[in-house]
N, C-alpha and C positions, 0 to 999 in steps of 0.2 A: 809492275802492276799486273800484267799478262802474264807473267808467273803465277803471280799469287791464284788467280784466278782461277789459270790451269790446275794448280796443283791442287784448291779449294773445291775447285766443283766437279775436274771430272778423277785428275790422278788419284786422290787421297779415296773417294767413294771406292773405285774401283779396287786399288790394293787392302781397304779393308771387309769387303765383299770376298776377297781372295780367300784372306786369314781369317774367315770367319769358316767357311768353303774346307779350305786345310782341316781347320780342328774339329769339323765336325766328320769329316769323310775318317772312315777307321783306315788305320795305318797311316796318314795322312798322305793321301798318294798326291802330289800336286798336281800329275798329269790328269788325274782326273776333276781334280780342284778348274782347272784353266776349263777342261771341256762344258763343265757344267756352268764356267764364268760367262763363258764367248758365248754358251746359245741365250744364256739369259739376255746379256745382253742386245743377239743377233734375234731374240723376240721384239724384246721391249722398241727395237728401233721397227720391228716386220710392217706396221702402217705406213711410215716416213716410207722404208725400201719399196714397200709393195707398189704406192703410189708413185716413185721415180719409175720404177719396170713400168707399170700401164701407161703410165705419158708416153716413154718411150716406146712402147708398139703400137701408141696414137699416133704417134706424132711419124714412126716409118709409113704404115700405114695412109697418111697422108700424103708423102711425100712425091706420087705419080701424080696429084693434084699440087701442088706447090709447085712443082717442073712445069706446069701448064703456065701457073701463071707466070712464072721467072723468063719462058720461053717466048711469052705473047712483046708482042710490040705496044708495050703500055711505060707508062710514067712510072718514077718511081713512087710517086704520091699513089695513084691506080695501085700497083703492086700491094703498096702497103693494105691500101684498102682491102682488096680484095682478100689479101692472107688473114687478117683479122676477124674478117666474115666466116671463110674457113672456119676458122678455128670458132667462132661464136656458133657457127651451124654444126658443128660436130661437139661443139661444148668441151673443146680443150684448152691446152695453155701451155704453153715450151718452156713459160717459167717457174710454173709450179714444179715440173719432175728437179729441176736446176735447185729449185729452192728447199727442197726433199734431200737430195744429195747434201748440198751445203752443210745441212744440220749435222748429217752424220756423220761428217769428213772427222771432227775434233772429237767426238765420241769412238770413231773404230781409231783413231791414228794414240790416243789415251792406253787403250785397251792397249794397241801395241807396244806403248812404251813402258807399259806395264811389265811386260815380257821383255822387251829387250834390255830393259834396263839391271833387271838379274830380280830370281825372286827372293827379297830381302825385307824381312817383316821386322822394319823399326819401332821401337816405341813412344817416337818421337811422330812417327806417323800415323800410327793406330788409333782411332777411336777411345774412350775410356773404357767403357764398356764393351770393345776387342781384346780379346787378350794375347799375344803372341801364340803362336799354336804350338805345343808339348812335342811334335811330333813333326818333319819338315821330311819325306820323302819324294826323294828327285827321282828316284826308279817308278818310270808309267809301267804299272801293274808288275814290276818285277824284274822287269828287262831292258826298257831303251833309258840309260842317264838325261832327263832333260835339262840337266845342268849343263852340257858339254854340246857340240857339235854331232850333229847325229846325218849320216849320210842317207840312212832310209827314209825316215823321216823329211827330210829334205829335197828327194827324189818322188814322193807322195807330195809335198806342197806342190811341187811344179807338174806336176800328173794333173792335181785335182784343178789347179790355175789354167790348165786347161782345159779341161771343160767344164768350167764355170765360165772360160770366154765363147766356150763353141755353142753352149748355149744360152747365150746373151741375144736378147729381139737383134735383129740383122734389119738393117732397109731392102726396103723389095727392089731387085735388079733391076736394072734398064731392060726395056724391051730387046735391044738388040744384044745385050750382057757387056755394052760398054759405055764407062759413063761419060756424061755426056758435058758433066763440068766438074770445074773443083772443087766444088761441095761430096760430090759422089765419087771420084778421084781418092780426096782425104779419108771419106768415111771406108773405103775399101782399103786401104792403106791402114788406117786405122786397126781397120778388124783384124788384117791376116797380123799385125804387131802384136795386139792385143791376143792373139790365138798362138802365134807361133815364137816372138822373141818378150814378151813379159812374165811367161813360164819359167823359161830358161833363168832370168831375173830373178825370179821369184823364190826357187830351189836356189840359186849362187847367195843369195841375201840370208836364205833360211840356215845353209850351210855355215855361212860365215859368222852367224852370230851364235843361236843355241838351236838346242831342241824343243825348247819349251816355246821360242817364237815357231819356228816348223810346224808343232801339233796347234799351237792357233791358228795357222794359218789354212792349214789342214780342212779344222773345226768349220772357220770360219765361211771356205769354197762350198766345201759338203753341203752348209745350209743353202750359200747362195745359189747353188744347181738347183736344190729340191725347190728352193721358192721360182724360180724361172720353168722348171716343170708344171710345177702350178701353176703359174703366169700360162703358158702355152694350151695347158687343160681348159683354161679357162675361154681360150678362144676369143679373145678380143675384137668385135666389130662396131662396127658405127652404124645407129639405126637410120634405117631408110628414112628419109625427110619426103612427107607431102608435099604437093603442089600450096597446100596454103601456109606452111610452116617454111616455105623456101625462103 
């Protein structure tokens, strides 16, 4: 039933978005087929993504105010409270950006299996009014096979996977620059992972399978830097709260 599903609403959209892509691009470059797949799609989701990034530089943001309360000698009932008001007085919510993410999880992991699975335009998959494309070119622009393992290409995902993580919102350090519990502990463990060993991941994954998964992957960093430059441009603050709106 979860098959069917998958395959009905996102796989099947997505490989005949592809073949439609292939037959209209001259030569049928597929590398460029996938480029123009992944930002379509790396738009269509940009409100969902946009809104997970701003909670999350809310919610770091917050978090020299949340140490207050976690550190005060209060109940966990007080706690609770008090975090709620937080977040009601600065007009956030920890589960919206969560709930953001969620959605996109089966939308990009779709888009991947699209690519990993090999690009192979059935007629049994295609739309009616899709027509298999005349013309099926694995050489991106004339030179890297994305049918095959491609080492630069590969060595570019894991470049760009890193700094799509280095700039990813970060939580603001402890005052003294050591944390101070295992919340801040995990998230700084977290980051230097996220920065230094899921690159490495990231190029060994892209290697092992094709080139065509590499240049999505590529595609897909490129966007998320430039939207997190935006994110930063944008300068995210919390307006000051009056004495009568306290």
């Amino acid at each position: 039933m979860l098959g069917q599903i998958w395959n009905v609403v996102l796989y099947k959209p997505l490989v005949n978005v592809l073949a439609f892509f292939v037959s209209v691009i001259p030569g049928g470059d597929i590398g460029v087929a996938i480029i123009i797949l992944t930002l379509l799609v790396k738009i269509l989701l940009f409100p969902l993504s946009q809104r997970s990034i701003d909670n999350q530089v809310k919610m770091n943001l917050l978090t020299p105010e949340l140490n207050k309360i976690k550190a005060g000698k209060l109940s966990k009932e007080e706690q609770a409270k008090q975090t709620f008001e937080l977040y009601k007085k600065h007009k956030t919510n920890p589960l919206s950006g969560c709930l953001a993410t969620l959605i996109q999880i089966p939308i990009i992991f779709a888009l991947y299996y699209v690519f990993i699975k090999g690009i192979k335009f059935d007629a049994n998959i295609l739309y009616p009014f899709v027509h298999i494309p005349a013309e099926v070119n694995m050489l991106f622009l004339g030179i890297l096979d994305l049918g095959r393992k491609s080492l630069i290409l590969a060595i570019l995902a894991g470049i760009s996977q890193f700094f799509q993580a280095y700039f990813m919102p970060k939580p603001i350090p402890p005052a003294n620059g050591k944390p101070k519990s295992f919340q801040e502990s995990f998230a700084k463990s977290m980051n230097m992972q996220m920065k230094y060993i899921f690159p490495i991941v990231v190029a060994f994954i892209a290697y092992s399978v094709s080139g065509a998964v590499a240049l999505y992957w590529i595609v897909n960093n490129i966007f998320s830097i430039g939207q997190q430059l935006y994110t930063k441009r944008k300068k995210i603050t919390f307006p000051k709260v009056s004495d009568e709106q306290k």
